[in-house]
Residue, then its C-alpha position, 0 to 999 in steps of 0.5 A: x667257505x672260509x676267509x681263507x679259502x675266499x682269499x684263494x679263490x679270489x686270487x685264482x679267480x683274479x691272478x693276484x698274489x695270496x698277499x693282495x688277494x688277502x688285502x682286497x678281501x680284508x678291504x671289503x670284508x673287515x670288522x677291524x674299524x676303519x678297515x672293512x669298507x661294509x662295516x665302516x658303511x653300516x656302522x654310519x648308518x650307510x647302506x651298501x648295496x651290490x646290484x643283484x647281490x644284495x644290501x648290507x644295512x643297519x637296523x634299529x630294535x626299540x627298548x623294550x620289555x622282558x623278562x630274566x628266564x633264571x628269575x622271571x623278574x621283569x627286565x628293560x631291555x635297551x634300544x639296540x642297532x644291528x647289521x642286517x643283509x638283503x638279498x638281491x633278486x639275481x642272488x635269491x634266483x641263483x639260490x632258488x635254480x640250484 
């Protein structure tokens, strides 16, 4: 499934309008900064967390060493942070009983 098609769904689903369906979804899901309320949340280092669904959090990797696979000459590679998804014990029950 597709934004797009996650948009239609939302709108059959809700009886709203294509164009409000849109929005709420671009609300909730939007990379767009100070748009998408999860990314705004993780990028501050927030969690999200949907009972039963999951929870949207932020991870750190530490700097770390390793090597140019073209070269083999050994790299520093930074610190990074990254957005990681938990799924909740209802999602994982749901997906498992299919």
């Amino acid at each position: 499934m597709n934004k797009t098609e996650m948009t239609e769904k939302v709108a059959k689903k809700t009886g709203l309008t294509m164009k409000d369906a849109r929005s709420a979804v671009d609300a909730i899901f939007s990379t767009a900064p100070k748009e998408g309320i999860i990314a705004t949340e993780v990028a501050a280092g927030r969690r999200v967390q949907v009972t039963g669904f999951g929870t949207f959090v932020q991870r750190k990797r530490k700097k770390r060493l390793g090597r140019n696979p073209q070269t083999g000459e050994t790299i520093t590679i930074q610190a990074t942070k990254f957005p990681a998804f938990v799924a909740g014990k209802s999602l994982k029950g749901r997906v498992a009983n299919k």
